[in-house]
C-alpha positions, 0 to 999 in steps of 0.5 A: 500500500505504502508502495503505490501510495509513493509511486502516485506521488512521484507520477503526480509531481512528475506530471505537474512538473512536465506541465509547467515545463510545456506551459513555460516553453509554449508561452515564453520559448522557454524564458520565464516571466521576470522581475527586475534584474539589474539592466533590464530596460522598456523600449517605447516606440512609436509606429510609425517612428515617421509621419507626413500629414497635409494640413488637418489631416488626421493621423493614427500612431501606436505607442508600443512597449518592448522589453528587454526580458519577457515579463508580466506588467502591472501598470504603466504611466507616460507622458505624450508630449507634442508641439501645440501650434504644430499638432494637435490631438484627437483621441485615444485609445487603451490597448493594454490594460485598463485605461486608470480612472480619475489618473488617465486623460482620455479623449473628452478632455482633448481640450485642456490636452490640446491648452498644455501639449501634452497628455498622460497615459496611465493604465493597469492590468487587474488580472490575477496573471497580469499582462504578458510582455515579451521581449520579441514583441513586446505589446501596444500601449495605446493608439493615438490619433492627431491631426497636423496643423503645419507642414512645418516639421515636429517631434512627439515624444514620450518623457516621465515613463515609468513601468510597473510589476509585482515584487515577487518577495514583498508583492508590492508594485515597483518601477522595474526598468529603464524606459527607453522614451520614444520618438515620431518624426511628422512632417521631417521632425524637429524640437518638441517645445518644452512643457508650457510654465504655466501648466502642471508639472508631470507630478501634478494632477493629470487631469485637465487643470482647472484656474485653481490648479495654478494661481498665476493663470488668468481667469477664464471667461464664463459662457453666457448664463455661466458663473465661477462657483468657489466650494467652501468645504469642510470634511472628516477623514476616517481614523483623523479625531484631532489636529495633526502634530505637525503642520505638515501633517495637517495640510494636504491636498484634496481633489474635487469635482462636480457631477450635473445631474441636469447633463450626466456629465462631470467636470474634471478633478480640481485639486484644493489645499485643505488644512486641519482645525483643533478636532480634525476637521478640514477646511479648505475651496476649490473653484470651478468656471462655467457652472450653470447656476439654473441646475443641480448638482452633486460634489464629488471628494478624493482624498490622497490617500482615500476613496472617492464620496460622492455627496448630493446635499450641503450637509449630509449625515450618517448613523455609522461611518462610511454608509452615506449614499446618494443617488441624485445630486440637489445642490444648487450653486452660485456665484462667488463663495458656497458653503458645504459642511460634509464634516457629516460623513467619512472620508474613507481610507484605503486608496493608496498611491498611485490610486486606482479607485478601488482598495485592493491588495496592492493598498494592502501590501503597501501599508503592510510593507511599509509597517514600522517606518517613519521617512517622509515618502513611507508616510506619504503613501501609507500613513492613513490617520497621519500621525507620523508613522505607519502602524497597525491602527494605518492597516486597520482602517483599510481592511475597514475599507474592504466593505466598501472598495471602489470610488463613488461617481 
């Protein structure tokens, strides 16, 4: 008994071993996925790497990734930078991956991309397996479409890339390659202006930047019947009962947005500061241009290490934190300054950098990995209740998370 019991055994391993073997060599010619090893690089090429276009026409390029060793990516962001009096851009499309909510541009935006000359693709596979790169073929980031302005000649270009995959030891994401940027010829090449001074940086928030975003732009005229609305808020994050310790710990940045419920349509985030009173309660405004004062809306909260609240009345309650829902926004806003105390409901923690909209076990590992420290760029990403270390009470309000997950639109 003993005998056959050794004998299915070793048949058993022997055959998951050819098994794995005959996946491994069909899959990857016989190169496993890697990770990171020292000098593995990410190719970024455009295709075509030339173009020439008559004057408004329109042009498709694919942005593709290649790398050094066969791989399984996680996510992705670059940066597609173009000459604006030169060229101007039309849409996009995300082939690899998952276009990341809230972080990425996309095509309804085209007119603040168009403003800034460039565009920031962010993007991620939520698969179990990830997406699977080799490095014979590599994969189609995205498909761009632009329209020439000049016959006069100009680069488009990819700069601040950054590819991730899955630290097999901490199961963390991390920035595993040199990125090689890429380049297209249109119309015989030439410089790429260099990112306008007065638009956000490439750290800044991605998404089309609003008055508020730098203090130095000129205010944008109204549509007719449209007015400037400042939001005056207050909010409670979860796990935060009182002032921070240090006044660095008691400012942060939060983004906003407004969601009309007349049109279905949502305007881009804005990014405020908010700042910390005695009993953890931030203040803090964000202004929006060509708010219809005649419509309803709702107001739309992210916080920098939180999820998405979607809030439809001026002073919303709730019996227990994080239960607050609403289904149809009924603010009403006007010119100049509106109050709103949503100190009523939580902000609920659980969305670590770089969000994605969800709480996942990439937010877990991260607070999980980073137990224990106290350096500022730790705590940047992983001190949820922000008092200046990463703790167990940090992992406890994500797991609370878990029952709610996603973001709120």
């Amino acid at each position: 008994m003993k005998k056959e019991f050794l004998k299915i055994t070793i048949i058993f391993f022997v055959t998951v071993g050819v098994v794995l073997w005959g996946l491994n060599f069909i899959f990857f010619a016989g190169n496993a996925p890697s990770s990171k090893a020292a000098g593995e690089t990410m190719t970024l090429s455009f295709n075509p790497a030339t173009k020439n276009a008559a004057v408004n026409a329109s042009f498709n390029v694919a942005l593709k990734a290649k790398p050094s060793l066969n791989t399984m990516l996680r996510g992705y962001r670059t940066i597609v930078q173009f000459d604006k009096a030169k060229v101007s851009f039309e849409s996009i499309v995300y082939n690899l991956g998952v276009m990341s909510p809230g972080l990425s541009n996309t095509t309804a935006q085209k007119v603040g991309i168009n403003s800034r000359g460039y565009l920031i693709l962010v993007g991620e596979n939520q698969t179990p397996t990830g997406s699977t790169l080799t490095a014979v073929n590599g994969a189609t980031v995205a498909t761009l479409t632009f329209k020439s302005l000049s016959t006069s000649g100009s680069s488009i270009i990819t700069k601040g890339s950054s590819f991730y995959t899955i630290n097999p030891t901490t199961h963390a994401l991390f920035a595993a390659w040199t990125v090689v940027p890429a380049s297209i010829s249109v119309n015989g090449g030439g410089p790429t202006p260099t990112i306008d001074p007065g638009a956000p940086t490439p750290t800044d928030d991605p998404n089309v930047p609003t008055p508020t975003d730098d203090p130095g732009a000129p205010t944008p005229t109204n549509a007719p019947g449209m007015v400037t609305a400042n939001l005056k808020m207050k909010i409670k994050f979860q796990g935060i009962g009182a002032k921070p310790a240090t006044d660095a710990l008691s400012s942060m940045d939060v983004r906003v947005k407004l969601f009309n419920e007349s049109t279905s349509t949502a305007t881009d985030y804005a990014t405020g500061t908010f700042t910390s009173d005695a009993d953890g309660i931030w203040g803090g405004d964000v202004a929006f241009g060509n708010v219809d004062p005649n419509h309803k809306y709702a107001v739309i909260v992210k916080g920098p290490l939180h999820l998405s609240k979607k809030i439809c009345v001026a002073t919303p309650t709730e019996t227990a934190g994080g239960t607050y829902r609403c289904s149809g926004g009924t603010i009403s806003l006007v010119a100049g300054d509106n109050d709103f105390n949503f100190s009523g409901v939580l902000m609920l923690a659980g969305d670590l950098p770089t969000q994605d909209g969800s709480v996942t076990a990439y937010d877990t590992s991260l607070v999980r990995n980073n137990l224990g420290k106290t350096d500022a760029d730790s705590l940047s990403k992983s001190d949820v209740n922000r008092d200046g270390k990463c703790d167990t009470q940090d992992y406890s309000l994500i797991i609370a998370s878990l029952a709610v997950k996603n973001d709120e639109e």
